[in-house]
C-alpha positions in Angstrom: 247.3 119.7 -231.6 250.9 119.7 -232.7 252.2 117.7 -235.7 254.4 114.9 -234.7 258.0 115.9 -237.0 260.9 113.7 -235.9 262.9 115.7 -238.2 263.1 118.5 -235.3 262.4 117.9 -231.4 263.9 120.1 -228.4 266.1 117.2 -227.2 268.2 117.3 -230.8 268.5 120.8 -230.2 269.9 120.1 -227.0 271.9 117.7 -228.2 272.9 120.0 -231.2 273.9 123.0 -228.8 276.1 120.1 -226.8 277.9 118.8 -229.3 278.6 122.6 -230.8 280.3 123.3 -227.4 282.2 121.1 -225.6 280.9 117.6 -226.0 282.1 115.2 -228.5 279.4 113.4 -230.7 281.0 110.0 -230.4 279.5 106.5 -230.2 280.6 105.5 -226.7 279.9 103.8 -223.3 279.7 100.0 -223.7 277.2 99.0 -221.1 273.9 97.4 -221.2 271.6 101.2 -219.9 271.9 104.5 -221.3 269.7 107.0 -219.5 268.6 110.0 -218.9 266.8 112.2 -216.1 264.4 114.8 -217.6 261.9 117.4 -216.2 259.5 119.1 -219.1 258.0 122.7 -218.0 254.4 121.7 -219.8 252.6 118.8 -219.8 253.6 117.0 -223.4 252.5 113.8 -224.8 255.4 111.4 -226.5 254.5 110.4 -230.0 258.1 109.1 -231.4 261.0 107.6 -230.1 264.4 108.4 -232.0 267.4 106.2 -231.5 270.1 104.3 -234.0 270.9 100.8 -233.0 274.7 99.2 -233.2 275.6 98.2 -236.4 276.9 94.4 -235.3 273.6 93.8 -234.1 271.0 95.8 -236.7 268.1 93.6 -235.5 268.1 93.2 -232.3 265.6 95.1 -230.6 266.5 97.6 -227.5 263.9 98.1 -224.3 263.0 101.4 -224.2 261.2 102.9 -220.8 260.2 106.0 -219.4 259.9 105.8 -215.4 258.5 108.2 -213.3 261.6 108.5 -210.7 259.8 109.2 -207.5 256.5 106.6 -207.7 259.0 104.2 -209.9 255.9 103.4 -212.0 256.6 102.8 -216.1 254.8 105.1 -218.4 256.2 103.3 -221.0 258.1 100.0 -221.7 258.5 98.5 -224.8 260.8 96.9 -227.2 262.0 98.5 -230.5 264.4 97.7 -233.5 266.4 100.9 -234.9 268.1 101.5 -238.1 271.9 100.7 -237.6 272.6 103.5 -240.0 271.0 106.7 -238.8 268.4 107.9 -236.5 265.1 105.8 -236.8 262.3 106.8 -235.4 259.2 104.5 -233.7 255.9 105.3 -232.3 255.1 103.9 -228.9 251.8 100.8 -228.8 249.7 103.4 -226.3 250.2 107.3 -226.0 252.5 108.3 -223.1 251.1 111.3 -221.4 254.3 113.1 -218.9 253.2 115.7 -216.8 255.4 118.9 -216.0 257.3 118.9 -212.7 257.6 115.3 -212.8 261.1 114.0 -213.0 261.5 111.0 -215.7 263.7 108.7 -216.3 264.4 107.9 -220.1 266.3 104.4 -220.1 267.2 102.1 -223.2 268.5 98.5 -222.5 270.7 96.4 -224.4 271.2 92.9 -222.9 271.5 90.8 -226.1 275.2 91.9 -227.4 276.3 88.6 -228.3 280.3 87.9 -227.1 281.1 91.6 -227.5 280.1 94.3 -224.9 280.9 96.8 -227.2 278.1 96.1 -229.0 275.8 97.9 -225.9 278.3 101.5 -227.2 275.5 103.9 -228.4 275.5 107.8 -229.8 276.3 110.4 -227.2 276.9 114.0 -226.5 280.4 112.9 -224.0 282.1 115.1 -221.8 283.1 114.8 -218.2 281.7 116.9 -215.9 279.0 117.3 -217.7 276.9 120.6 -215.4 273.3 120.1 -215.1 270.4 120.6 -216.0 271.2 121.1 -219.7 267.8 122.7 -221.0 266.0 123.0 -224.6 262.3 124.5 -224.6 260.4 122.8 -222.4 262.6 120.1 -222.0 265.6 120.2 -219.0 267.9 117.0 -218.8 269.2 116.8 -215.3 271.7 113.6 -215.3 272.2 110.5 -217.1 274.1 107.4 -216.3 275.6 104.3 -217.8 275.7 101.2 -216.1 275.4 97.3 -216.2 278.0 95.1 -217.7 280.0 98.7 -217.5 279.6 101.8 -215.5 278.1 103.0 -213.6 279.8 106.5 -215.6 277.5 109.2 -214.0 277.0 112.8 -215.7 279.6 112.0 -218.2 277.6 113.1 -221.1 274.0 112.7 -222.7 272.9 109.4 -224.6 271.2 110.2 -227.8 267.5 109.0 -227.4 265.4 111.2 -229.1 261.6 111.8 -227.5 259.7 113.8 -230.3 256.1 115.3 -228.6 253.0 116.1 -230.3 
């Protein structure tokens, strides 16, 4: 078994190797979803979630949710809190097995933003015209979108929600 380490996961080195090229890390995209499409070429098992929450609302927590895009069944759905300062990291209630092949949908919602949609902004890897897939490892991200209250902005660059596997 591997050792769960949130201090390195394939999706920050994606994320690293995006923002090294032509993507701009930038805190950006003020709607209520941020998501991602992934694919994973081995069958992995999610142990910690990664994300940093917006500063004006440092306690409010965000639904996270991983969807299995064809059957539309939730592996996992729960609510978190995240550090409004840096990347946090939580463990999901139950494990959340993904199988390889399957196409996922990696989704956080923020609905309770106060009188300011830019409180819904969040860290991302932006550029327009974004080509997919973008792959790490295993892992192979092959579109994101941000809609709701904003949007939708389609393949314009790669939210940061971290998935760490064991």
């Amino acid at each position: 078994m591997q050792v769960c380490d949130p201090s390195f996961s394939e999706f920050q080195l994606l994320y690293k190797t995006l923002t090294q090229g032509l993507a701009k890390d930038i805190v950006y995209h003020d709607s209520e979803v941020h998501e991602y499409n992934f694919v994973l070429a081995t069958n992995k098992t999610v142990c910690q979630i990664g994300y940093q929450s917006h500063p004006s609302i440092p306690n409010v927590p965000y639904q996270i949710e991983i969807i299995d895009s064809i059957s539309g069944i939730r592996v996992l759905k729960e609510s978190f809190t995240f550090s409004p300062t840096s990347t946090s990291y939580v463990v999901p209630k139950n494990k959340v097995f993904l199988n390889s092949g399957t196409t996922y949908t990696l989704r956080r919602t923020q609905t309770n933003w106060g009188n300011n949609i830019g409180n819904t902004t969040g860290r991302v890897a932006s550029i327009d015209n974004l080509v997919f897939p973008v792959i790490s490892g295993d892992l192979s991200i092959t579109s994101s979108n941000f809609f709701q209250n904003g949007g939708p902005s389609i393949n314009k660059g790669v939210p940061f929600i971290d998935l760490v596997f064991e």
